[in-house]
N, C-alpha and C positions, 0 to 999 in steps of 0.2 A: 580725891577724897570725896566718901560720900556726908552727907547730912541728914538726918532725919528730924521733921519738924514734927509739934504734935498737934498741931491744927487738926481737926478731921476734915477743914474745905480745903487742904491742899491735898493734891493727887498725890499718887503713891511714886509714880515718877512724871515731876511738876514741871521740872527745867533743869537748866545746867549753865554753870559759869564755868569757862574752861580759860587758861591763859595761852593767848599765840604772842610768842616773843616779849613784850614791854606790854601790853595790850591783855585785858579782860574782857570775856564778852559773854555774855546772858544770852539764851536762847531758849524759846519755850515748848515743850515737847507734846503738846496736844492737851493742855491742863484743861481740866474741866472748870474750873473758877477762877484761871487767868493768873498772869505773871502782866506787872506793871512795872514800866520805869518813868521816875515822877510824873507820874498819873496817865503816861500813856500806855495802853495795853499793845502787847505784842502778840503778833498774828503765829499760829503754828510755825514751828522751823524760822520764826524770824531771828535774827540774830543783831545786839545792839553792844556795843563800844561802852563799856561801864568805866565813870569818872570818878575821882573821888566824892565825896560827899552826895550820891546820884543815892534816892529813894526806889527800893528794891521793894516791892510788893506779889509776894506768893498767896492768892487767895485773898486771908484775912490777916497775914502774917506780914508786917515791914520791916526792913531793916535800912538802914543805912550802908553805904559803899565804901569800907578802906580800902584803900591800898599802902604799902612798906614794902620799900624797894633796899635791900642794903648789896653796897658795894661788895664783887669778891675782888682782892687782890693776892 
């Protein structure tokens, strides 16, 4: 799924949260004004393990991290 932010200091393609298995991870794709995870910026193609309640910063835009896991039986 994509998102669209309406910051104008976030990049047109910022970053990307993708899920491998149980596990979220943020990765920032060459943004020009930075992807932060509370308060640490991440380097081009770096990629970090996002937790619940973890501060998600695009630019000038934050957001906080849920995660909702529901059982299938």
């Amino acid at each position: 799924m994509d998102a669209c932010l309406k910051s104008a200091a976030v990049s047109r393609i910022h970053a990307r949260i993708v899920r491998e298995g149980e596990e979220y991870l943020i990765e920032d794709l060459n943004s020009k004004n930075g992807t932060w995870v509370n308060g640490e910026l991440l380097n081009y193609k770096e990629r970090r393990k996002l937790k619940k309640n973890d501060r998600i910063r695009f630019a000038d835009e934050e957001y906080i991290f849920y995660e909702e896991f529901t059982s299938k039986y």
